[in-house]
matplotlib code that plots the C-alpha trace (Angstrom):
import matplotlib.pyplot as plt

x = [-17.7, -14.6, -12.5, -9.7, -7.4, -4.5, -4.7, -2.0, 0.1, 3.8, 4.9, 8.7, 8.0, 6.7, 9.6, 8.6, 11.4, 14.0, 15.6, 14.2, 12.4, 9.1, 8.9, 6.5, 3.4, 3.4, 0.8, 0.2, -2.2, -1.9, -3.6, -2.6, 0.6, 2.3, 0.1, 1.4, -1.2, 0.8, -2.6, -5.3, -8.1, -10.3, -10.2, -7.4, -6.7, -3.1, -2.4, 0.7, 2.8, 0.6, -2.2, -4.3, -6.0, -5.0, -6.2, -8.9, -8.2, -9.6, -7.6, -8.6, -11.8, -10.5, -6.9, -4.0, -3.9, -2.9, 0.6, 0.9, -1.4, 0.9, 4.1, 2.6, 2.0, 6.0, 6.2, 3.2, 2.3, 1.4, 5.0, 6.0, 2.6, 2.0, 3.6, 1.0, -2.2, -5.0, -6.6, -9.7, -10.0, -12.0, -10.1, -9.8, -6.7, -6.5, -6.4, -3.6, -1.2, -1.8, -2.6, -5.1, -7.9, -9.0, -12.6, -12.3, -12.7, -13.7, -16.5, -18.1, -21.7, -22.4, -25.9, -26.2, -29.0, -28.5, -27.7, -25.3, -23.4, -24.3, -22.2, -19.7, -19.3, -19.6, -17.1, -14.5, -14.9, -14.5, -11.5, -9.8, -10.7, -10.9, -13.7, -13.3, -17.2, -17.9, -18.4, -18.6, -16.0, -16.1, -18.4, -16.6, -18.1, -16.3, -13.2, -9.8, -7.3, -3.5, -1.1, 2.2, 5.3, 8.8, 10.0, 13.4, 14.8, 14.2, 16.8, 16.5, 19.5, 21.0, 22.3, 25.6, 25.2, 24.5, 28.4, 29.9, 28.5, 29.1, 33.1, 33.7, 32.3, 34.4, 37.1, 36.6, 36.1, 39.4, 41.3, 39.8, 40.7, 44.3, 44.3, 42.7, 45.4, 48.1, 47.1]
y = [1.4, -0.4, -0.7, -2.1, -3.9, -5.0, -8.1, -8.7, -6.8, -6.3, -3.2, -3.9, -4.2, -0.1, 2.1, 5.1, 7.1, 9.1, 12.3, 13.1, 9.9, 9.9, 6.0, 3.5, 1.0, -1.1, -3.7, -6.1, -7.8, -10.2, -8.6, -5.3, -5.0, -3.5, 0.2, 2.7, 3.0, 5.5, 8.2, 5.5, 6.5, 4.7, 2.4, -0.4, -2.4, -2.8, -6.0, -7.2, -10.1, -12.6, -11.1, -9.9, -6.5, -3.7, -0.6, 0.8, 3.8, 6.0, 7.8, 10.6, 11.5, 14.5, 13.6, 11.8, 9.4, 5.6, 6.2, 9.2, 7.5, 4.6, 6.8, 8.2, 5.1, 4.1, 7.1, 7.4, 5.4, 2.3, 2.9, -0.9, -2.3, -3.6, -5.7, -6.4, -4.0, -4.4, -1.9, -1.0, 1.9, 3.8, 5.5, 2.9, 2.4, 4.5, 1.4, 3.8, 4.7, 2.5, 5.1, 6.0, 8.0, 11.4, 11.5, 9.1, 10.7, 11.0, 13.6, 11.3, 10.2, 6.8, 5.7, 2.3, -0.2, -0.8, -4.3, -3.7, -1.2, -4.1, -6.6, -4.1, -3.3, -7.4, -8.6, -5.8, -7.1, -10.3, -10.3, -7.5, -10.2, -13.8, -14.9, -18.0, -19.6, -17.6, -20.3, -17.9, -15.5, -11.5, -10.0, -7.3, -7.5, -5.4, -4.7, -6.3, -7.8, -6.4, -8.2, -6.6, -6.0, -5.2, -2.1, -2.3, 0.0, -2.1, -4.3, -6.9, -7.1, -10.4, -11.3, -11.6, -7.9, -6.6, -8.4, -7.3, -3.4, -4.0, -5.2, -1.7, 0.5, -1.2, -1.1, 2.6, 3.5, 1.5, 3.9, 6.8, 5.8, 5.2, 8.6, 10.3, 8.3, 10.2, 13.5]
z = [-12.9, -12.0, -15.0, -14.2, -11.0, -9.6, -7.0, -4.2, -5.9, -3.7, -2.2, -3.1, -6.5, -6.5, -7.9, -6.1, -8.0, -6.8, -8.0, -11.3, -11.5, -10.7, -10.6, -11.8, -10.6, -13.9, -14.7, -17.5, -19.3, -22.4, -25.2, -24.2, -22.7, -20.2, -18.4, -16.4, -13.3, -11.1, -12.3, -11.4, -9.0, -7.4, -3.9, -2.6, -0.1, 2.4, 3.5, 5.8, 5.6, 6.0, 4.0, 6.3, 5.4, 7.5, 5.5, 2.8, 1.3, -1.6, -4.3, -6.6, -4.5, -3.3, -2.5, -4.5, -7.3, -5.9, -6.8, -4.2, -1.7, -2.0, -1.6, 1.6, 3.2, 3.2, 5.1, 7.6, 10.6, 8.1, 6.9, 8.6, 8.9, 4.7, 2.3, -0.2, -1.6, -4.3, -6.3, -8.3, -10.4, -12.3, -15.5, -18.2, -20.7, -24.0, -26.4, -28.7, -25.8, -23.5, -20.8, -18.4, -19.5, -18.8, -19.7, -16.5, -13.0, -9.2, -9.9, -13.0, -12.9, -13.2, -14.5, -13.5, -11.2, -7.8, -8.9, -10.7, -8.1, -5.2, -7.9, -7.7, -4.5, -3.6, -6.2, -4.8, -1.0, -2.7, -4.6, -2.1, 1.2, -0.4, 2.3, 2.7, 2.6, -0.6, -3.5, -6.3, -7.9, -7.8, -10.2, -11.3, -15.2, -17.6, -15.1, -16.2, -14.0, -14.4, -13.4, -11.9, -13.5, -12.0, -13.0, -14.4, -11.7, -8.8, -7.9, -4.9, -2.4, -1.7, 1.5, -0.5, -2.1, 1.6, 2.8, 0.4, 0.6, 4.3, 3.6, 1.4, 3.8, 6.4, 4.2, 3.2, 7.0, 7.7, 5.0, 6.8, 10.7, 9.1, 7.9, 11.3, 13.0, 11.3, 12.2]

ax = plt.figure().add_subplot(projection="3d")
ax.plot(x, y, z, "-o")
ax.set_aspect("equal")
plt.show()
């Protein structure tokens, strides 16, 4: 079922977008190359700081895709509370464009053994929570692990960009005073 996923990816690596852009949540893997997953459906996990998980949430069963759920969750009362999230979905990757695929979704039936949806299910809690006591790997069996990418939009303040942004504005509210003063 699970087709694909994303582990501990970071939250300030998103480009939610802005104006016309309607931003990114890229992911990689060797052999196929960088996948657009803002559409994907399926479960994830928030974690804060330290890595802790702090939320589950669904996307596409009923609501938003992940990249909207995501979104959201910058603004709503988790807005200050994650750092870091996983993800599982369901819609595989078009092998000829490298997106995700329709024929994929929410309201699909699955025809699978218990077994195999307990594997599922198990190798999720496993790869999303890391127990610590749990000797063997997650069993996700046909599911591919992306890794993320930095969109080319998102660009990481210095302490050193932040004075110097900080100077001009004081400089720029300094011209303004000046001109106030005159009046």
């Amino acid at each position: 079922m699970i087709k694909n996923y994303g582990l501990l990816w970071q939250r300030k690596y998103v480009h939610l977008g802005a104006g016309r852009n309607k931003g990114t949540l890229l992911g990689t893997r060797s052999g196929i190359g960088e996948v657009d997953f803002r559409e994907q459906i399926g479960v994830y996990v928030l974690y804060d700081k330290d890595l802790v998980p702090v939320y589950v949430g669904q996307a596409g069963n009923g609501n938003a895709n992940l990249f909207v759920r995501l979104k959201n969750h910058t603004n709503d009362q988790l807005w200050n509370r994650w750092e870091y999230f996983s993800w599982f979905g369901l819609r595989a990757i078009n092998s000829t464009n490298k997106s995700l695929s329709n024929h994929d979704s929410a309201e699909k039936t699955y025809k699978t053994s218990g077994c195999d949806v307990m594997n599922e299910l198990e190798g999720i809690l496993i790869a999303s929570m890391e127990p610590k006591l749990n000797k063997q790997g997650a069993k996700l069996s046909d599911a591919q692990q992306f890794h993320q990418t930095v969109d080319e939009n998102i660009v990481e303040l210095t302490l050193e960009d932040l004075s110097e942004q900080l100077s001009e504005l004081q400089s720029q509210f300094g011209k303004i005073q000046k001109k106030i003063d005159k009046m």
